[in-house]
C-alpha positions as CSV (number, residue, x, y, z in Angstrom):
1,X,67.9,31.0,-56.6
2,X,69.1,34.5,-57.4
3,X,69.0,36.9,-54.5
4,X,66.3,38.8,-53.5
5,X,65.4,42.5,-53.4
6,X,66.3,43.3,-49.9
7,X,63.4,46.4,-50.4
8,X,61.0,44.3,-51.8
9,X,58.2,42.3,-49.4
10,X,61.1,39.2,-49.3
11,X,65.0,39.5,-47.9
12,X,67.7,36.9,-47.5
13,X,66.8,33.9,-46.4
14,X,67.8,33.2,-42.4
15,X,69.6,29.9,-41.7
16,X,68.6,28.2,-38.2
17,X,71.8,28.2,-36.3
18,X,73.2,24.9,-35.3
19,X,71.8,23.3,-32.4
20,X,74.6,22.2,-30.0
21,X,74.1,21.7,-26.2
22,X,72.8,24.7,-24.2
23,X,74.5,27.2,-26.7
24,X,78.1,25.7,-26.7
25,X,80.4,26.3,-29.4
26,X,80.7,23.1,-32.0
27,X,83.9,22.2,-32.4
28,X,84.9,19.5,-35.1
29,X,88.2,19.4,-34.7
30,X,89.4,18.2,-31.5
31,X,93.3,19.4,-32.2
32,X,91.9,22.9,-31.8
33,X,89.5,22.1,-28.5
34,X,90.0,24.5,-25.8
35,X,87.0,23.5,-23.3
36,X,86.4,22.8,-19.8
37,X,83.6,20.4,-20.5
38,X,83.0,18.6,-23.8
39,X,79.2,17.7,-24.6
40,X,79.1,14.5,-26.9
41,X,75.9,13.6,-28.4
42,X,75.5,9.3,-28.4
43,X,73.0,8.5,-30.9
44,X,72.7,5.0,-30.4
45,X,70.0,2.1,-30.0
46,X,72.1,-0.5,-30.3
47,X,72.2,-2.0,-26.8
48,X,68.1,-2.0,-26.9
49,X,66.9,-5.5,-26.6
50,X,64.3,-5.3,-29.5
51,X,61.4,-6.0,-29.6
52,X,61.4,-6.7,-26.1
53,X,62.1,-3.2,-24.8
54,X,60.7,-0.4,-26.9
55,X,63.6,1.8,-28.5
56,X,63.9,5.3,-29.2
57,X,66.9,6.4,-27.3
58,X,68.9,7.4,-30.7
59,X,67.1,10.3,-30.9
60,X,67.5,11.8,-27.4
61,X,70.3,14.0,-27.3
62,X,68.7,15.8,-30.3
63,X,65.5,16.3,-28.1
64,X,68.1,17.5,-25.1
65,X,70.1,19.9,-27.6
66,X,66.8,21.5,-29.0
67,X,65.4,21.9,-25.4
68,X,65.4,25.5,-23.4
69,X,67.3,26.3,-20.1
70,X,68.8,29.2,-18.7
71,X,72.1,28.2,-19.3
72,X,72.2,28.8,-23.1
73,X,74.0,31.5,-23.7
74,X,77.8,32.0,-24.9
75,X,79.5,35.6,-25.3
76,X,82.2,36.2,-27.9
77,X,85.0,34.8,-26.6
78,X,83.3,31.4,-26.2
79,X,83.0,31.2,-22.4
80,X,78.8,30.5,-20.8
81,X,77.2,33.4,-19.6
82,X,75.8,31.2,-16.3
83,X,72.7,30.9,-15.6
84,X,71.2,32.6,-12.2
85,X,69.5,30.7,-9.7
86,X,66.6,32.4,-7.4
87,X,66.5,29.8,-5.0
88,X,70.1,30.7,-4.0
89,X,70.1,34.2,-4.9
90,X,73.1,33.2,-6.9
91,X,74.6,33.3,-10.8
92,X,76.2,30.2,-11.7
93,X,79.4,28.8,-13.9
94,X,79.5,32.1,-15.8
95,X,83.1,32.4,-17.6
96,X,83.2,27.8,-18.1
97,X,84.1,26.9,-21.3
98,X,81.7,24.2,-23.1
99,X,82.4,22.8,-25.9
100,X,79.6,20.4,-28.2
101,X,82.1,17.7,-29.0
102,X,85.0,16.3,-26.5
103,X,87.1,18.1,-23.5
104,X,88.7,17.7,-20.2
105,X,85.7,16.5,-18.7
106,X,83.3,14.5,-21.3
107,X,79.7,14.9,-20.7
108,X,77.8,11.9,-22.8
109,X,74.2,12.4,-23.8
110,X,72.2,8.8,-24.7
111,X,71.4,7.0,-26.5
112,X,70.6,3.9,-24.1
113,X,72.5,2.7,-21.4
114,X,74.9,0.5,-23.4
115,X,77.0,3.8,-24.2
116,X,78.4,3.6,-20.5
117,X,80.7,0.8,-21.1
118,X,82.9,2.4,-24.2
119,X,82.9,6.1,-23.0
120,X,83.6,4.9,-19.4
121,X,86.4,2.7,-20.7
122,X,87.4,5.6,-23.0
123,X,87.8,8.1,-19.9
124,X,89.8,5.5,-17.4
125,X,92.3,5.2,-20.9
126,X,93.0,9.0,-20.3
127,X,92.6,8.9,-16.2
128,X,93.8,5.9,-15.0
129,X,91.9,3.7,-11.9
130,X,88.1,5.4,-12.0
131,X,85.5,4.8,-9.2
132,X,82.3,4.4,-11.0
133,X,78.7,5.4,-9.4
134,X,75.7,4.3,-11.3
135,X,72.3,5.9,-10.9
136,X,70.0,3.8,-12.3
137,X,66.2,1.7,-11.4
138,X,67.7,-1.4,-12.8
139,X,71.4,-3.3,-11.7
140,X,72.4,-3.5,-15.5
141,X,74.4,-6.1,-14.0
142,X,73.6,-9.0,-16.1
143,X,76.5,-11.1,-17.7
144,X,74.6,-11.7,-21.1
145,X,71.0,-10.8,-22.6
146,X,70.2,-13.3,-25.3
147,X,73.9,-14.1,-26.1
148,X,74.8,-10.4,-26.0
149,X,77.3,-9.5,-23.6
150,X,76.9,-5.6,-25.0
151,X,73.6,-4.6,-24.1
152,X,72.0,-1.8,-22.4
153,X,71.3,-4.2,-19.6
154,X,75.4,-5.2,-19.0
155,X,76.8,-2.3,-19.3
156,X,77.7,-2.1,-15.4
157,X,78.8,-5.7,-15.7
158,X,81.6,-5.0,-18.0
159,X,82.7,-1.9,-16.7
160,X,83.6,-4.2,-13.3
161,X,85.5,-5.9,-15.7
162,X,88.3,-3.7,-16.4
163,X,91.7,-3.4,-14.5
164,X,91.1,0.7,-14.7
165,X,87.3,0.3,-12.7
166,X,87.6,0.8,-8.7
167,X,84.9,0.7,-6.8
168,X,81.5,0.2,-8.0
169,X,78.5,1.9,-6.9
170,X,74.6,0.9,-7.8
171,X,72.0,3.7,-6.4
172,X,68.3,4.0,-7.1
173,X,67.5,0.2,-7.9
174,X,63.6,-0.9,-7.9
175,X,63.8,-3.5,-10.4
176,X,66.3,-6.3,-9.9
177,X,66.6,-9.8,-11.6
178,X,67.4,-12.2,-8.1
179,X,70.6,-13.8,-10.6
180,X,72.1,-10.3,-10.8
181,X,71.3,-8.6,-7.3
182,X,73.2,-12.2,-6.3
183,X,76.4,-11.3,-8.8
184,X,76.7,-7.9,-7.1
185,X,77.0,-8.8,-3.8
186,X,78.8,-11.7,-4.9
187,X,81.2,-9.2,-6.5
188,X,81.5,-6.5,-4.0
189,X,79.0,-4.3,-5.6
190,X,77.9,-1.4,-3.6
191,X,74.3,-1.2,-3.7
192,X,71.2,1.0,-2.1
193,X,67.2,0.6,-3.2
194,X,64.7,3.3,-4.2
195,X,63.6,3.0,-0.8
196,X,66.9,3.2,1.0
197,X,67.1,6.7,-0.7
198,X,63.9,7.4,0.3
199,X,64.6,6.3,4.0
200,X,68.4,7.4,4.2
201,X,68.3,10.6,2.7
202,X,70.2,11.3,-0.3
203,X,73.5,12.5,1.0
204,X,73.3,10.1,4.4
205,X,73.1,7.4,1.9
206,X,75.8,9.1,-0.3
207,X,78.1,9.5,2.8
208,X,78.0,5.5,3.4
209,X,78.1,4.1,0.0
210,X,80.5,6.0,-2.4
211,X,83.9,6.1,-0.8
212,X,86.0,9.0,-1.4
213,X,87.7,8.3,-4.9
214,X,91.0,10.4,-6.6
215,X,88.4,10.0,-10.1
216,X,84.6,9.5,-10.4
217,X,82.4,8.6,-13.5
218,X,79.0,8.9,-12.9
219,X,76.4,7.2,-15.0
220,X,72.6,8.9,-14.9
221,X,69.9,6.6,-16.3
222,X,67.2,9.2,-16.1
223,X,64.6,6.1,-15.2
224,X,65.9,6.4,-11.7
225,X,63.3,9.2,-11.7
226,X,59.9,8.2,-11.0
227,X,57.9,7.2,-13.9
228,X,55.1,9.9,-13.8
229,X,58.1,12.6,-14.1
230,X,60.0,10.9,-17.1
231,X,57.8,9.1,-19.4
232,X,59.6,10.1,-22.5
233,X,62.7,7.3,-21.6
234,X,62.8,3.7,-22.7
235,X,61.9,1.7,-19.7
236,X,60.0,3.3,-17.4
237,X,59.1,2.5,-13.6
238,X,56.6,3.6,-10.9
239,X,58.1,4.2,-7.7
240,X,61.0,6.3,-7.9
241,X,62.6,9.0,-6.3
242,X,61.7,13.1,-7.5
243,X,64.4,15.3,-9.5
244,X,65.6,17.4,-6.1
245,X,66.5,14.3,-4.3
246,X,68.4,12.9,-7.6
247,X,69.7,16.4,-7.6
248,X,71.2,16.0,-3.9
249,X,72.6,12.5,-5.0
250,X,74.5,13.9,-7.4
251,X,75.3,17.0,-5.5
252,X,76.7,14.9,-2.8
253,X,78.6,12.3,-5.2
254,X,80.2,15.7,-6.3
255,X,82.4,15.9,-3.0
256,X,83.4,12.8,-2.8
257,X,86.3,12.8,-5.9
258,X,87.3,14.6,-9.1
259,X,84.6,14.0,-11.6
260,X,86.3,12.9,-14.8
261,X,83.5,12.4,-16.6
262,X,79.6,11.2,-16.8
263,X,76.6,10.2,-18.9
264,X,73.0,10.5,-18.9
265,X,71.0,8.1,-21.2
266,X,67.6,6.8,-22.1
267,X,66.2,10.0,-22.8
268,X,63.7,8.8,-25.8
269,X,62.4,10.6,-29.0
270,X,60.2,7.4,-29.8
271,X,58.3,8.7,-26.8
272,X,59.3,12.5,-27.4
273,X,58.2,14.4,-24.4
274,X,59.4,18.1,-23.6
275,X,59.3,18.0,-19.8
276,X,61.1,14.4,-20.3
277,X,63.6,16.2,-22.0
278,X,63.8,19.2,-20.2
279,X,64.7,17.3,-16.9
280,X,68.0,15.9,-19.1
281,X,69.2,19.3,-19.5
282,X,68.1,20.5,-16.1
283,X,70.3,17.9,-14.5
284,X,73.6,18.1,-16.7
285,X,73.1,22.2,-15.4
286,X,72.6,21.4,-11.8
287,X,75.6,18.9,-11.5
288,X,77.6,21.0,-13.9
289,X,77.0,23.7,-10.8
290,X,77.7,21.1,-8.4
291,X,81.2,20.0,-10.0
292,X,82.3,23.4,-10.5
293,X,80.7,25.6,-7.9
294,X,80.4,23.6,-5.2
295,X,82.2,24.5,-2.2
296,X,83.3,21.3,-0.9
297,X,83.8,20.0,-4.6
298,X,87.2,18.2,-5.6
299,X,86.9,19.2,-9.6
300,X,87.0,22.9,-8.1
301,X,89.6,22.8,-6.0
302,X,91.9,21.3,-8.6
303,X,90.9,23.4,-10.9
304,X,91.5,26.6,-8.9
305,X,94.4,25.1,-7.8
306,X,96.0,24.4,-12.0
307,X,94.6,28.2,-12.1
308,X,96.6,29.4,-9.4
């Protein structure tokens, strides 16, 4: 089409920009990344036990790119501009580089659950012994799932697997097989209900169950939620906890080692719903705050100190 008469009633035409995770820069080639925290995108359906679980998943970290929070904004030189927070009269990682691809700390958007197991794997081959804390309304603890030993419903199974996984950690479960809640305590599985949560508190029951660890990955199924508040994600269940006590869970899991890297999954376009994946986002922002702003935070003080 030849160009048109920028005086006349039509101009050039405007390109959407590129939708990358809360406004990060894309980067393709990871020779050139420069990035404190490296969004990857996980497109995948292929741990879904079809047709027995409805899928979906593949299309959630689209939904989470496209949705709005106020940390979206990057200035010139690449670096967020924050995001400000009333409740603590406070502005918040302003100046941390993001990146929509890879980086020192990889941040992996679902995609169902069965994404854990490579990208865990991937960040102990770069770390070394990892402590892993899973967040989740079901064990995913199972050994196989009609044959497959690869499904959204193992992946915790064969992450205790590996010479490179420490401790394990299972918080938030409401809906347990008796075969696998047996496996975990048979295999030194630490482990706390919906209702210990609940009881406990979120960072009493943090303080007894996730020992202090040189590395952390931290796995987010976002059904650990209640229901009601998520129904936009694969496998939904009544009964769970609200988003500011997930929030202090992982604000507390935040002191207790360097966080090398996490994922949050089961976010669902099949089910496509905005406040679904609006609460995604929300919660990669609020522990981003809590790895990097909090005061008693490890990944701070390491960073400050490789500053310094």
């Amino acid at each position: 089409m030849a160009d048109a008469d920028a005086d006349g009633p039509l101009g050039t035409f405007i390109r959407p920009a590129t939708r990358t995770f809360f406004g990060a820069p894309p980067v393709d080639d990871l020779s050139a990344l420069s990035a404190q925290v490296g969004f990857i995108g996980v497109p995948s359906d292929q741990g879904v036990i079809i047709p027995f679980i409805r899928s979906g998943a593949s299309g959630g970290p689209r939904l989470v790119r496209e949705t709005r929070t106020r940390l979206r904004e990057s200035r010139s030189d690449g670096t967020s501009a924050g995001w400000f927070d009333i409740e603590t009269e406070r502005h918040y990682l302003e100046g941390l580089r993001l990146a929509d691809c890879g980086g020192a700390i990889v941040a992996a958007v679902g995609g169902d659950h069965s994404i854990s197991f490579p990208v865990g794997r991937g960040v102990a081959d770069v770390f070394g012994k990892v402590d892993v804390v899973h967040i989740d309304a079901h064990p995913d603890f199972a050994d196989t799932i009609y044959g497959s030993k690869f499904s959204h419903g193992s992946q915790l199974r064969r992450l205790s697997e590996l010479p490179t996984t420490g401790n394990l950690t299972a918080i938030g479960l409401r809906a347990v097989d008796r075969d696998q809640y047996e496996d975990m305590k048979r295999l030194g599985v630490g482990f706390a209900s919906t209702r210990a949560v609940l009881d406990e508190g979120p960072e009493a029951l943090v303080d007894r169950l996730v020992r202090p660890a040189e590395n952390l990955y931290v796995s987010i199924d976002i059904d650990v939620l209640d229901g009601a508040l998520v129904p936009g994600t694969t496998l939904p269940e009544p009964g769970g906890i609200d988003y500011r006590q997930l929030r202090a869970l992982l604000e507390a899991i935040s002191r207790k080692g360097r966080i090398v890297g996490f994922d949050i999954v089961e976010t669902s376009a099949a089910q496509a719903d905005l406040h679904t994946a609006m609460t995604t986002a929300w919660l990669m922002v609020h522990f981003l705050t809590a790895i990097f702003v909090g005061e008693a935070s490890p990944t701070r003080r390491i960073l400050e100190g490789a500053a310094s």
